[in-house]
C-alpha positions in Angstrom: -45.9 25.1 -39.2 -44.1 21.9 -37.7 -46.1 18.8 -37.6 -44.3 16.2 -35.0 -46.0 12.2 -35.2 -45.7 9.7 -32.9 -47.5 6.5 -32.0 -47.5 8.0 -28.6 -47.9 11.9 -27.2 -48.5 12.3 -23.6 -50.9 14.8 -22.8 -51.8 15.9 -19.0 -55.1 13.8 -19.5 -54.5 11.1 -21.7 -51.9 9.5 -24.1 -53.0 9.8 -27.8 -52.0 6.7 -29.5 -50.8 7.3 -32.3 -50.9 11.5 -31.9 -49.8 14.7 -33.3 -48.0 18.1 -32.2 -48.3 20.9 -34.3 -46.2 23.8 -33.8 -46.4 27.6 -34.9 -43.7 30.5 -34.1 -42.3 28.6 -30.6 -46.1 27.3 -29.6 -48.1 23.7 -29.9 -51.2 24.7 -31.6 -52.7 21.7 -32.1 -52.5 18.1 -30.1 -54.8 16.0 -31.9 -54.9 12.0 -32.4 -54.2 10.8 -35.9 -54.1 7.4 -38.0 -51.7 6.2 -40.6 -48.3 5.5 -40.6 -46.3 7.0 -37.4 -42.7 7.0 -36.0 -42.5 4.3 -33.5 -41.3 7.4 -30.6 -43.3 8.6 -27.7 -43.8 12.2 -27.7 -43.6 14.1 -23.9 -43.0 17.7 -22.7 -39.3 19.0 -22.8 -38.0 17.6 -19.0 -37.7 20.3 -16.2 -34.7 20.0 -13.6 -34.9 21.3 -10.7 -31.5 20.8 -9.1 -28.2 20.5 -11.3 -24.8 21.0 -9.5 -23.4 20.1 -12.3 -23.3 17.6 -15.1 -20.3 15.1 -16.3 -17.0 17.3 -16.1 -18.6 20.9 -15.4 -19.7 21.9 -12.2 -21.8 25.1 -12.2 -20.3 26.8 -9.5 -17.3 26.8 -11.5 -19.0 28.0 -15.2 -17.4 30.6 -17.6 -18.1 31.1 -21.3 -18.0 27.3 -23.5 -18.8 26.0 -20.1 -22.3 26.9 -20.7 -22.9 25.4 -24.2 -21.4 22.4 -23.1 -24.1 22.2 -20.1 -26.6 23.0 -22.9 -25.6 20.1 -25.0 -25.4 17.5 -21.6 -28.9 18.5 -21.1 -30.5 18.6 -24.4 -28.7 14.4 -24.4 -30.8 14.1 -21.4 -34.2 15.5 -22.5 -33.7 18.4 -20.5 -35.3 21.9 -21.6 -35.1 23.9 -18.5 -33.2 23.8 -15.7 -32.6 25.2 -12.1 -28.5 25.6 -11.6 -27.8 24.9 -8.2 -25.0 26.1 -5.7 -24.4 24.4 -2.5 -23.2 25.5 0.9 -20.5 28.2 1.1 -19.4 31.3 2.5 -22.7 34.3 2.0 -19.7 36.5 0.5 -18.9 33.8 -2.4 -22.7 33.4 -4.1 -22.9 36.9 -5.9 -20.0 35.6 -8.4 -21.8 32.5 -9.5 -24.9 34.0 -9.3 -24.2 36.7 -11.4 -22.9 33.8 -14.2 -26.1 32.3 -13.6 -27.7 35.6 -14.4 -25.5 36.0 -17.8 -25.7 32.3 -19.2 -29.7 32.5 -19.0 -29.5 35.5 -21.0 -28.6 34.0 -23.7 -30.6 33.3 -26.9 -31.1 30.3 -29.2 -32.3 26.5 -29.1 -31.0 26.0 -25.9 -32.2 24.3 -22.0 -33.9 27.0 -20.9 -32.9 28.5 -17.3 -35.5 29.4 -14.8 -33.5 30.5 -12.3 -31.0 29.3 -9.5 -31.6 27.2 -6.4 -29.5 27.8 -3.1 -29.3 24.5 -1.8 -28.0 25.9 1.8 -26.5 27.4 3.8 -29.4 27.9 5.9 -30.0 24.0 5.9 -31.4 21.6 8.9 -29.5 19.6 10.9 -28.6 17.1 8.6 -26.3 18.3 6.7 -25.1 15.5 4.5 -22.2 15.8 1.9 -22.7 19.7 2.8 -19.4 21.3 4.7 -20.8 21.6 8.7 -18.5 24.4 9.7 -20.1 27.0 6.8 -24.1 25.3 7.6 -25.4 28.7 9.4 -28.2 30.0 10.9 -30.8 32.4 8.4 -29.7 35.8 7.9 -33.0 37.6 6.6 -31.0 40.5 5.6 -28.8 39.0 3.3 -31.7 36.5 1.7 -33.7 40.3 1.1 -30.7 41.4 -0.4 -30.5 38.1 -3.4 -30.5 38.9 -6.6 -33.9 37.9 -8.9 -31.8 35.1 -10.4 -33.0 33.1 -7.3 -36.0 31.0 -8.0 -35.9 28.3 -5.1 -33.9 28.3 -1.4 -33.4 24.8 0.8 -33.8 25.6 3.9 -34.4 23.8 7.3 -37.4 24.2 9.1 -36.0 23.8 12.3 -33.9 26.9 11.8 -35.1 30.1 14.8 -36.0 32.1 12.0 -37.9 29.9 9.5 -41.0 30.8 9.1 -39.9 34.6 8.9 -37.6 33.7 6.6 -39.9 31.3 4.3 -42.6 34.4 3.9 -40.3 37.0 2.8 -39.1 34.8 0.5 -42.1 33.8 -0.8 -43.1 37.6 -1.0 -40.6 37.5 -3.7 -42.0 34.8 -5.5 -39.1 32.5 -4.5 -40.0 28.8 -4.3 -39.0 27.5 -0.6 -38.3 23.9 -0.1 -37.5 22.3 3.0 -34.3 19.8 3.1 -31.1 18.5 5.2 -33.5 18.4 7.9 -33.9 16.4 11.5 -37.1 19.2 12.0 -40.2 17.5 13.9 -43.3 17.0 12.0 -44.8 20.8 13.5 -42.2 22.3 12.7 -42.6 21.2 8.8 -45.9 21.9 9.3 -45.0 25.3 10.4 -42.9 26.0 7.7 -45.7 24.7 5.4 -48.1 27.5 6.9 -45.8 30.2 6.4 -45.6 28.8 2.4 -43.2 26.2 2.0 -44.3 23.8 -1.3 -41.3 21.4 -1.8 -39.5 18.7 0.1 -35.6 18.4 -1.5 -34.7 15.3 -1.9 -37.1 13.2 -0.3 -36.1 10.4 2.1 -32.3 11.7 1.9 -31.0 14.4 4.0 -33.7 13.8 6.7 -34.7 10.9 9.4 -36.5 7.5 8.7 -40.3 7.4 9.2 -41.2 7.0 12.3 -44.6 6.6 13.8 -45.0 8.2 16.9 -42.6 11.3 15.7 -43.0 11.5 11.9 -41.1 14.5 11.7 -39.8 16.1 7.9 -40.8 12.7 6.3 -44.4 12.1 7.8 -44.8 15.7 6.7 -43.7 15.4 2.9 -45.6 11.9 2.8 -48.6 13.5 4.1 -49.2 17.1 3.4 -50.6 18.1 -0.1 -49.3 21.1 0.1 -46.1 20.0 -0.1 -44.6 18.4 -3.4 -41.7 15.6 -3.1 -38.5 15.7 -5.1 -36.4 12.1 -5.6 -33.2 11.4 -6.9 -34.2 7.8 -8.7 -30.7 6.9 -9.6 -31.6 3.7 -7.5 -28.6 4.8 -5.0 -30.5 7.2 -2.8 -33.9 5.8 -2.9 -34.5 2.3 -3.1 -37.2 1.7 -6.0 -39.7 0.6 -3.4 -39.6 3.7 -1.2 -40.0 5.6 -4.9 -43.3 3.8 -5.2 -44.1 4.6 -2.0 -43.8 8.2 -2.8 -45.6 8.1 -6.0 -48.5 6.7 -4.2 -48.3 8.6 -1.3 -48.4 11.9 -3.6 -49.8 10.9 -5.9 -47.9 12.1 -9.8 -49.1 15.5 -9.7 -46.6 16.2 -6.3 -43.5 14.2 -7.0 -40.6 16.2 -9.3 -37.8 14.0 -10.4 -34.4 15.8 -9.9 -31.1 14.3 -10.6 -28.9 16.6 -8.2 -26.4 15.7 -10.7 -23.1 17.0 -10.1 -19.6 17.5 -12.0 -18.8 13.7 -11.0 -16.2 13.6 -13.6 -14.0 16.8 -12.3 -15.0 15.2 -8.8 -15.9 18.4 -7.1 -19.3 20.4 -6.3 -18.2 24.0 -5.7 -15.5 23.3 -3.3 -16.6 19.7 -2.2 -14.3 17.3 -3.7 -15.6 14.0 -4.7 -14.9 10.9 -5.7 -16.8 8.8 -7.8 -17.5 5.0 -7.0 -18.8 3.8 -10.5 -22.9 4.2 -9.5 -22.4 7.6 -7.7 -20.5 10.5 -6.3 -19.2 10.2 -2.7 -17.3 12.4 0.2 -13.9 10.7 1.0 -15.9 8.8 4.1 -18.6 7.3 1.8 -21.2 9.8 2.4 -23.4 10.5 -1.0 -22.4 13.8 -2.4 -24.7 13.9 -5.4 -25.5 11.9 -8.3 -24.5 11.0 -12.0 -28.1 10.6 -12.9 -29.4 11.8 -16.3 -33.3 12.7 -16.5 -34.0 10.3 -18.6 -32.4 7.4 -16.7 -34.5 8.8 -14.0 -37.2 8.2 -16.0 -36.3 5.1 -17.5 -35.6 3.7 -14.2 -39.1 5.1 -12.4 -41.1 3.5 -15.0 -39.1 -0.1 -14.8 -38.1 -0.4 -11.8 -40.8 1.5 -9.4 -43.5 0.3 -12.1 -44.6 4.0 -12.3 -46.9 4.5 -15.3 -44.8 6.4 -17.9 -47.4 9.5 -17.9 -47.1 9.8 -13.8 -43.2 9.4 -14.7 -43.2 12.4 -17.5 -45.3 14.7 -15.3 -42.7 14.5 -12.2 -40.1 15.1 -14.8 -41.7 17.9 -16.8 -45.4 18.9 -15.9 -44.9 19.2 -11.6 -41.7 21.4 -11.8 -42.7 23.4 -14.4 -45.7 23.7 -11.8 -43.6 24.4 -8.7 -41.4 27.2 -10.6 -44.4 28.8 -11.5 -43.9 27.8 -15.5 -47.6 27.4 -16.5 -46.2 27.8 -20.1 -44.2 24.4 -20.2 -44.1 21.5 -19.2 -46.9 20.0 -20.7 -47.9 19.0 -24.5 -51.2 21.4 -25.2 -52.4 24.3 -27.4 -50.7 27.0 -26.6 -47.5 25.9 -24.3 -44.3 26.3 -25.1 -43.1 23.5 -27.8 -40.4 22.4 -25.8 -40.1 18.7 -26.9 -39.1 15.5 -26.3 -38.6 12.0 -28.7 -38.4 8.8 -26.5 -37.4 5.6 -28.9 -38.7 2.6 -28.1 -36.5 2.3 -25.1 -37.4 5.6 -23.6 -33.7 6.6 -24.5 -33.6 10.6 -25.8 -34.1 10.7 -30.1 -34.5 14.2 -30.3 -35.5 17.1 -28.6 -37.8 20.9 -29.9 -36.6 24.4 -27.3 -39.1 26.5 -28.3 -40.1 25.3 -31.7 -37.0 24.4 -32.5 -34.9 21.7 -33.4 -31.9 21.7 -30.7 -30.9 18.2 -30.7 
């Protein structure tokens, strides 16, 4: 039995201040308040990514062999316990490589960020394509996304594509989250798309038009609909901290999901995008964002300070919603019987150490 103390442990109803975790075999057991002497740390759930290009000088896209364990350790830094690794638009015949490294790296054992599965990011995107190459943006081939291997756990797609909502349900037949991104759809077509099961809006406010209030389109949509979750980049580069309040309040914290869509901003490239990076975050030769250098718990950090978002609401879009949203019921959240996937905050919410499964990994 491991017995974790904190003056502060986030629960999904309530922070215990001060608090235990107890741990058995890999599982909380007990989450219990407690009195005497604590660590000055906030406990929270392991964090849950759902969109990682890449981190510092390894893009994903790109992994072999150390590559991995030096993603493991970037994440663990971060607070990060599982992870989606995402590939962004390319050629259909140059996925099954990647994918299939995907497929071998989350085989592996040990006390390591957990990976749930991979996210296409494209090519089937909207409109909008942002840093995303336009010439190899195509439209939905429902043969070759029946075909995908079960390492795929979430597709971007735009709704406006002919073939949306055909596509969306046979994904979602296979258990495949569908989110909705790079996108100039109109609000019924979202809506469409939201009927045939779409949950997730990537990237909310980028890769998509402004608000407008006679044609609301993907944004009214993702504001409005509660079927539909929000992700946000809060690196404070995409989304000013007002419009992530907005969010937050619009959703409410059990729909947002903080992602960082970091990417290998060091090797400056994402797949085959080169980059270049500006000293706050990654860009395409012509100053269009490509990305971010955000870390999950800077996304926190800066959520909490500068969108005044209550640190609970903050660690359940950064844990408890995506964990939700991949279908994770057994993480993601600090109570009997969840994984003990674990997170130390100090005092500064910065990363003191972090339990995978019981364990100590960082």
């Amino acid at each position: 039995m491991t017995t974790l103390a904190a003056a502060r442990v986030i629960t999904p109803d309530r922070v215990l201040e001060p608090g235990v975790v107890e741990i058995d075999r890999g599982r909380i057991v007990t989450v219990a308040p407690t009195s005497g002497p604590v660590p000055p740390r906030t406990l929270a759930p392991g964090f849950v990514d759902l969109q990682v290009n890449g981190v510092d000088d390894v893009d994903v896209a790109h992994a072999r062999d150390s590559d991995w364990t030096r993603l493991d350790a970037l994440l663990l830094a971060q607070g990060v316990t599982t992870w989606v690794p995402t590939l962004v638009t390319a050629p259909l015949d140059s996925f099954a490589a990647p994918l299939a490294r995907i497929a071998e790296a989350a085989a592996r054992r040990g006390a390591r960020p957990a990976i749930a599965g991979a996210h296409l990011e494209g090519p089937f995107l909207g409109e909008m394509h942002g840093a995303h190459p336009s010439d190899l943006v195509r439209a939905l081939d429902l043969e070759w996304l029946a075909a995908l291997p079960e390492t795929v756990a979430l597709v971007t797609l735009g709704p406006e594509q002919v073939r949306a909502v055909d596509a969306i349900r046979l994904l979602r037949e296979r258990d495949v989250l569908v989110a909705l991104g790079h996108s100039a759809a109109t609000f019924e077509e979202a809506e469409a798309a939201v009927d045939a099961g779409a949950r997730l809006v990537t990237h909310c406010f980028n890769g998509m038009p402004s608000l407008h209030h006679r044609t609301p389109g993907l944004l009214g949509a993702a504001l409005s609909d509660d079927r539909l979750a929000v992700s946000l980049i809060a690196d404070l580069v995409h989304v000013h901290p007002s419009a992530i309040a907005v969010a937050f309040r619009a959703k409410g914290a059990t729909r947002v999901a903080l992602i960082t869509d970091a990417v290998a901003w060091r090797a400056a490239t994402v797949g085959e995008i080169v980059v270049h990076f500006d000293g706050r975050a990654p860009r395409l030769g012509d100053g269009t964002l490509a990305g971010s250098a955000l870390t999950m718990d800077q996304a926190v950090r800066n959520v909490v300070s500068e969108a005044h978002v209550p640190l609970p609401d903050a660690v359940r879009a950064a844990a408890t919603t995506p964990a939700d949203l991949l279908g994770l019921s057994d993480r993601g959240r600090l109570e009997p019987g969840a994984r003990a996937d674990v997170v130390a905050l100090d005092e500064s919410l910065g990363v003191a150490a972090v339990w995978v499964d019981g364990e100590r990994a960082r």
